[in-house]
N, C-alpha and C positions, 0 to 999 in steps of 0.2 A: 427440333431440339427443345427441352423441358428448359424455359426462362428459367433462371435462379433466383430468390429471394433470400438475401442478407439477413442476420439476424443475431443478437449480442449472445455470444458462445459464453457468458458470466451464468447465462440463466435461461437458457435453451425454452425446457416449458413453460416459463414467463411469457420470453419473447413472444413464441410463436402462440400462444395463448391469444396475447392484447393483438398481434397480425391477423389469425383468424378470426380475432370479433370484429375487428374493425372493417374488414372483408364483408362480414356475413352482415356488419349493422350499414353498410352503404351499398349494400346490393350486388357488389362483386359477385359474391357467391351468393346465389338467387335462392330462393324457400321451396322444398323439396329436391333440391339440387342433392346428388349422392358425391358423397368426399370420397376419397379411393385415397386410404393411407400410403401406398407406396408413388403415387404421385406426388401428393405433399412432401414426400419424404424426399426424393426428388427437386422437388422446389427449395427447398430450404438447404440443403444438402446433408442432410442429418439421418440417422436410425431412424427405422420407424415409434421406436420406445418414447419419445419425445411428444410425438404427432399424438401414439393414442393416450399421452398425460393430459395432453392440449384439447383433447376432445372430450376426453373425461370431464374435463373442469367447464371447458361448454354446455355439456350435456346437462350439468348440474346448474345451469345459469339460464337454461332451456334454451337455449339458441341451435345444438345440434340433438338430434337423437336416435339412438343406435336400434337396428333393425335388425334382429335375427336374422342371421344367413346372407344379411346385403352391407354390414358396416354400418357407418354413421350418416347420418342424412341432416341435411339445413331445416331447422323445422320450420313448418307449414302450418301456421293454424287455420281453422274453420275464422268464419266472419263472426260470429256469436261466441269462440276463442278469443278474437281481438278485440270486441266488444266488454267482454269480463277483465280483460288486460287491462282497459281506460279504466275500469268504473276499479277495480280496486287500486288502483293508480288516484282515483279522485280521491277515494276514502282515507287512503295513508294520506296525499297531501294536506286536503283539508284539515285534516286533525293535527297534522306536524303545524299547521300555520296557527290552528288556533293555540296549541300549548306555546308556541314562540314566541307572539306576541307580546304578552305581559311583561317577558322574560327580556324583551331585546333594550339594548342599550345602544349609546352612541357611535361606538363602533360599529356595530351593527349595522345602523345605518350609514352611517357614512361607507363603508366596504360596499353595499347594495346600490348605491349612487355613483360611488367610480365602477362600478361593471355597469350599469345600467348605460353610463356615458360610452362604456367601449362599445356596448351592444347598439349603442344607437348611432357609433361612426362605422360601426359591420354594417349594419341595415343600409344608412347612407351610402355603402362604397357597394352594397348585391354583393357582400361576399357571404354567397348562399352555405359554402358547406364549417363556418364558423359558428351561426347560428344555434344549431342542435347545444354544442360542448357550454356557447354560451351560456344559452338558458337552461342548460344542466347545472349551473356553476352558480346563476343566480338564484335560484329556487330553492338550490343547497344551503345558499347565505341566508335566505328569508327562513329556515327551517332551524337554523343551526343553533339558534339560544334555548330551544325545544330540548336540546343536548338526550335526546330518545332514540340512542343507540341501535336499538335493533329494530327499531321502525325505520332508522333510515336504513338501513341492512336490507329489509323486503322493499324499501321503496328501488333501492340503488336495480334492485332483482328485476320487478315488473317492471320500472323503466325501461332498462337492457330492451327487453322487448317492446314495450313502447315507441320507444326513439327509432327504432328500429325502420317500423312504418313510416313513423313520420319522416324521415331521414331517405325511403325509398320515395317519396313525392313531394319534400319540401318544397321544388321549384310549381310545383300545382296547388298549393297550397295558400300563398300568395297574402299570407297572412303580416307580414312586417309590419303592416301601418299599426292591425287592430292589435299585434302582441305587443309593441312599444307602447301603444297607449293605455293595458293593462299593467305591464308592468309598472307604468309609473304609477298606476292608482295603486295600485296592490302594497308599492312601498308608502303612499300617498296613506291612506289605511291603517298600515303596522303606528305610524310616527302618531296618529290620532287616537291610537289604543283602541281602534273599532274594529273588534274582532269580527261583529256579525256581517261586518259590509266587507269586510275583508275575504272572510270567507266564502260570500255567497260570490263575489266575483272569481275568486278562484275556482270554486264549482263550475258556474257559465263557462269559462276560461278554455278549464280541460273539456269540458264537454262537446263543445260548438268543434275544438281540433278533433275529440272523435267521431261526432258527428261527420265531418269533412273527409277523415281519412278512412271512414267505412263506405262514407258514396263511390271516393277514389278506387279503393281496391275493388269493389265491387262491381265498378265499370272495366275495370283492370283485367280482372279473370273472367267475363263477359265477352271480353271480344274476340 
């Protein structure tokens, strides 16, 4: 019997939109995995019209992509795919940290210091799959006096896929100690108005995660 999956009937391809990304970004639903709308459709207990809105909007956020003659598929990238993933990933960040900077204010930081304390009672407590949303949330804050609307637009995009990896090996990953001891320099930086040392540790920051999470996959689909 097809388990059922709940889902608020106000906004059907919403719902099941943020269900199947949240699926596809922790791995549930594995990369080259093929979807088969009428089982979704099934799962959820809905038309299929729903399912293929929810993949649509997938599609366009690169997480699924549609294959002539086979439906929708979980995408797969190549290793040199996820490689360009980081590196335009570093490029938006970097530049959203340096426009921020001059711009941020005491709110600013003070917001970036009470999430930094929550991040560091998650780290504390190994509640591993908190992590990701956090340091989505933080990064957002460090960015957000930048007010560079549609850079955070492409960053929110190549993240999606970003987070994605790192979110299928955060537990191999084993980074807690050295991400909390960035983050505080990184706010340590902004409050000092030193954009260059700010940035280059953001640089190292994202690099060394993709550095790790290219060895990880790479031993991944090796074996």
């Amino acid at each position: 019997m097809v388990q059922k999956r709940a889902v608020l009937r106000q906004s059907l391809p919403d719902a099941i939109t943020a269900d199947l990304r949240d699926r596809i970004l922790s791995g549930d639903l594995a990369e080259g995995e093929l979807i088969r709308q009428e089982l979704l459709a099934a799962e959820y207990d809905v038309s299929r019209m729903p399912i293929r809105e929810a993949l649509k909007r997938l599609d366009s956020e690169g997480l699924v992509v549609f294959i002539a003659n086979r439906g929708a598929m979980v995408t797969k990238h190549s290793l040199d795919e996820i490689a360009e993933i980081f590196d335009v990933r570093i490029l938006l960040e970097v530049d959203l940290l340096k426009q921020s900077i001059p711009l941020m204010e005491e709110q600013h930081f003070s917001q970036c210091e009470a999430l930094l304390l929550e991040m560091e009672t998650s780290y504390a407590a190994g509640k591993v799959a908190d992590w990701g949303p956090l340091n989505s949330r933080y990064h957002a804050l460090l960015y957000e006096a930048a007010n560079r609307k549609l850079t955070m637009q492409l960053l929110e995009r190549v993240s999606a896929q970003s987070h994605r990896y790192v979110a299928m090996h955060i537990n191999k990953l084993k980074q807690s100690d050295n991400a909390e001891h960035d983050h505080r320099a990184l706010l340590a930086f902004a409050r000092k108005r030193d954009i260059e040392g700010a940035a280059n540790l953001l640089h190292a920051h994202l690099l060394i995660t993709k550095q790790h999470i290219l060895e990880l996959i790479s031993q991944t689909r090796s074996d």
